[in-house]
C-alpha positions as CSV (number, residue, x, y, z in Angstrom):
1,X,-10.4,23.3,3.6
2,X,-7.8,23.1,1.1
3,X,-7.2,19.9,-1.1
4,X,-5.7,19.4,-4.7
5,X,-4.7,15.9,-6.5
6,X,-2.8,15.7,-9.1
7,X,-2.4,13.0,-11.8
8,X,-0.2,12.5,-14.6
9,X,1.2,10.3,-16.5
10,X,4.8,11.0,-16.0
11,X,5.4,8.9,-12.5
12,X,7.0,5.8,-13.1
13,X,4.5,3.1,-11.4
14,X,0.8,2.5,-11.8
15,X,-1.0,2.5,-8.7
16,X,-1.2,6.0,-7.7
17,X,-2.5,7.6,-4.8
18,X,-2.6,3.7,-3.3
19,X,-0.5,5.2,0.0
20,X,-3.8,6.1,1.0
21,X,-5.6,2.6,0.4
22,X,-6.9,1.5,4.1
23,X,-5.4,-2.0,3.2
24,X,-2.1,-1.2,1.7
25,X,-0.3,-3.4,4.4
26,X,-2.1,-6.0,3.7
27,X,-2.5,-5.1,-0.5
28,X,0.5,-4.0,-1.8
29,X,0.7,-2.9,-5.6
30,X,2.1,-5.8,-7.0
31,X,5.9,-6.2,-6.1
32,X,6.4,-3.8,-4.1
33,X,6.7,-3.7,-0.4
34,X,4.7,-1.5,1.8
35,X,5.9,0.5,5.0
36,X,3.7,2.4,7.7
37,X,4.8,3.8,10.9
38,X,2.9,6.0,13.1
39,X,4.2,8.6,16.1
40,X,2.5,10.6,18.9
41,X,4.8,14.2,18.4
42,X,2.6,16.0,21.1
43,X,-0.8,17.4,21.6
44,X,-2.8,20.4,21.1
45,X,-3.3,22.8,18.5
46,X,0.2,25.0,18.3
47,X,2.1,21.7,18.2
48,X,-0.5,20.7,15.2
49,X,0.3,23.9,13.5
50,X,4.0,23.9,14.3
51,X,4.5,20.5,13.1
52,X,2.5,20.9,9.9
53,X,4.1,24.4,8.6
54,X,7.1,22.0,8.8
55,X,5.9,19.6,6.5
56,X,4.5,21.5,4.2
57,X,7.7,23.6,4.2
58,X,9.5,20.0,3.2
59,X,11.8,20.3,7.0
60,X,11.0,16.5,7.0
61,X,13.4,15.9,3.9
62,X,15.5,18.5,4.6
63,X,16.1,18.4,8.1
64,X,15.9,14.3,7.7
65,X,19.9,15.0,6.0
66,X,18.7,15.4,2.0
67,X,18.6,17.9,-0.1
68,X,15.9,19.6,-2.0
69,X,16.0,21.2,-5.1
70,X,14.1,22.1,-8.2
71,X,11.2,22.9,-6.5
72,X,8.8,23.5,-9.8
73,X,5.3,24.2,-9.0
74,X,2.6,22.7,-11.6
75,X,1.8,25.1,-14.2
76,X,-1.6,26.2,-15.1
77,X,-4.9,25.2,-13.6
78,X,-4.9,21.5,-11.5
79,X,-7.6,19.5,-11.7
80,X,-9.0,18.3,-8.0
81,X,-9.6,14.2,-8.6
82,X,-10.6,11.6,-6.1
83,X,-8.6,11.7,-2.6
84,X,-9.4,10.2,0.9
85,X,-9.9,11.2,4.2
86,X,-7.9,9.6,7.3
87,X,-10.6,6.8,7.5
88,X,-9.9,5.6,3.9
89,X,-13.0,7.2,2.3
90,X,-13.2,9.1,-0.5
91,X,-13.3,12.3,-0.5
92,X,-15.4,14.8,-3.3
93,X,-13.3,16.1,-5.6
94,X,-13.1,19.8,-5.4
95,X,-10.6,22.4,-6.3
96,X,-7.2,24.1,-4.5
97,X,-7.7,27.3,-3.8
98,X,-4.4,28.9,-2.0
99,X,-2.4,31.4,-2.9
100,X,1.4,29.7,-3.4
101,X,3.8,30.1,0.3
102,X,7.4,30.0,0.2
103,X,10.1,29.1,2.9
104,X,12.5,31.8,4.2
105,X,15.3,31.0,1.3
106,X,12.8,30.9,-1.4
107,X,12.0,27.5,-1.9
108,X,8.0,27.3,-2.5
109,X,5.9,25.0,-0.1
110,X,4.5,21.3,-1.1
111,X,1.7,21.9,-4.0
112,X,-0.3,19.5,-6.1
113,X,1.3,19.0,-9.2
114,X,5.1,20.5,-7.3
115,X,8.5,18.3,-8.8
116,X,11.4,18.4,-6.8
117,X,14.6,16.4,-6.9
118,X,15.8,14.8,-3.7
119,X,19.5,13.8,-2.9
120,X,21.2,12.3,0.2
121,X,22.0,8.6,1.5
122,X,19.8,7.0,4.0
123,X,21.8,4.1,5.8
124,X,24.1,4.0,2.9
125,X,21.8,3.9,-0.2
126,X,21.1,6.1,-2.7
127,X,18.3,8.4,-2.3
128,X,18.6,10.3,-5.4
129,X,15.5,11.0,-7.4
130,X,12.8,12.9,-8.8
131,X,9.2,13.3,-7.5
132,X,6.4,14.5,-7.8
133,X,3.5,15.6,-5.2
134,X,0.4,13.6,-6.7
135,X,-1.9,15.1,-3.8
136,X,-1.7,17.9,-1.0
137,X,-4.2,18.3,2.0
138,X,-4.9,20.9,4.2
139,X,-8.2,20.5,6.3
140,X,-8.7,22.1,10.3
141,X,-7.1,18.6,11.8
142,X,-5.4,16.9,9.1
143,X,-2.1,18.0,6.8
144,X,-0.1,16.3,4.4
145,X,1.0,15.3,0.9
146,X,2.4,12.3,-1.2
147,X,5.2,11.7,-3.3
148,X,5.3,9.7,-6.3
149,X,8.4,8.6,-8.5
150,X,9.0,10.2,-11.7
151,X,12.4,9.2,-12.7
152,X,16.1,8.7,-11.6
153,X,15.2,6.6,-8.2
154,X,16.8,2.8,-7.1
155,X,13.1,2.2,-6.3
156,X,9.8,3.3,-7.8
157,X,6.4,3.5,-5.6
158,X,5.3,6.7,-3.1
159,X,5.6,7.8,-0.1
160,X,2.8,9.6,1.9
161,X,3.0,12.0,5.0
162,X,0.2,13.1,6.7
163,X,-0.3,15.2,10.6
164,X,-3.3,14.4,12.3
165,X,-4.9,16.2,15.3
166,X,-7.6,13.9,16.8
167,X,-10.5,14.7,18.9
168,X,-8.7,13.6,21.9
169,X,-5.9,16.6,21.9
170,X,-3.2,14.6,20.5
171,X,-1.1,14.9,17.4
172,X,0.2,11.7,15.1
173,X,2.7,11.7,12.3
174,X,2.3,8.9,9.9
175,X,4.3,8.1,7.1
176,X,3.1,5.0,4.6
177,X,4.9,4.0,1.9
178,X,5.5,1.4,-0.8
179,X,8.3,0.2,-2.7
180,X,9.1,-1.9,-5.8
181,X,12.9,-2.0,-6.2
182,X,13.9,-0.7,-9.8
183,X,17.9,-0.9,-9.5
184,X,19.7,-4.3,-10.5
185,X,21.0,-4.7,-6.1
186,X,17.6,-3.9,-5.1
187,X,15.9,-7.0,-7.2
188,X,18.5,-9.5,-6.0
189,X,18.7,-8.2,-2.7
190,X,15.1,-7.2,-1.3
191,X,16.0,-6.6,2.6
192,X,17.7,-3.4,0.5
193,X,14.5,-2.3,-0.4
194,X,13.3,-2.7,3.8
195,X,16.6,-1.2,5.3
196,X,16.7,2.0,3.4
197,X,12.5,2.5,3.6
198,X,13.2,2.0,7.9
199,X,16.6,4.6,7.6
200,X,14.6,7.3,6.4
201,X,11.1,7.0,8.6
202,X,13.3,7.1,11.3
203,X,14.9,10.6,9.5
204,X,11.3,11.9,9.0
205,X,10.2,11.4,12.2
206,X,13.3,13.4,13.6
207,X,12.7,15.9,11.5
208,X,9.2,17.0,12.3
209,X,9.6,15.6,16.3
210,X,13.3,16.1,17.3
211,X,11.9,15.1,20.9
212,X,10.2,12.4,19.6
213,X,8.1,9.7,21.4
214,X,8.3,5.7,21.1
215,X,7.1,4.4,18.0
216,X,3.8,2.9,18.2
């Protein structure tokens, strides 16, 4: 198993890591709106491994229509804090142990601790920003990250993306998010805030299932 969580003081909102919160639909951290969506992108172990390589390789921003650059790996030693499994639990802390993987142009994989800037538009808005990945996981059946705000964004909250392979052969892509709008349009106008969260789950989901299924 390979986990690492990073925490640090530079994102831009307090309630880190709360993606993961088994009640954040219901919970938000405070102004902010929450978003979850889940897929079924196929079944069985090669389509598990296919689709995760992707994510970890970022293909669901990039291939979603935005841009990825200044990929900066964390410097130095992480520390492995609290995380949680699918079920909401925590999980032991314990420490990332992986030797750093890179995509075919260079660009290094998702990382604990990794900043990256991310441009494009998603139904017209801005999605300009920079982020930072506050926890990776890699276990047998379950892969994925989260991205935190750190600066520059017309929002401030994090997004988290995770690819599960359950018991019963099939594979899920979920991506839960929350939202608190930071630019002056977003705070008068709120449905803002919901309209560009729905523009790019819909990207995501393309990205890592171009053949993919009806929502559940």
């Amino acid at each position: 198993m390979r986990r690492g969580t990073f925490r640090d003081e530079t994102v831009d909102y307090a309630a880190v890591g709360a993606t993961q919160a088994p009640d954040l639909m219901q919970y938000p951290p405070e102004r902010s709106t929450p978003a979850q969506e889940s897929w079924r992108i196929g079944s069985g172990e090669a389509r598990f491994q296919t689709a995760s390589e992707a994510l970890l390789s970022w293909r669901a921003q990039r291939d979603g229509g935005l841009t990825v650059t200044d990929v900066r790996p964390a410097a130095g030693p992480m520390y492995s804090g609290v995380s949680f499994d699918h079920e909401g639990h925590p999980v032991a802390p314990s420490k990332l142990e992986a030797d750093q993987r890179f995509d075919a142009d260079g660009t290094p994989w998702v990382g604990s601790g990794t900043t990256v800037h991310v441009r494009g538009r998603a139904a017209g808005m801005k999605a300009d920003a920079e982020l930072r990945v506050i926890f990776a996981v890699e276990e047998p059946r379950r892969v994925g990250f989260a991205l935190g705000t750190v600066s520059g964004s017309v929002v401030t909250g994090e997004e988290s993306f995770m690819v599960d392979w359950y018991d019963n052969d099939e594979v899920w892509f979920t991506v839960r998010a929350f939202d608190a709008p930071r630019a002056f349009l977003y705070k008068v106008y709120p449905p803002f805030v919901k309209r560009r969260r729905r523009a790019l789950f819909q990207r995501y989901l393309r990205a890592i299932s171009p053949l993919y299924s009806t929502p559940a």
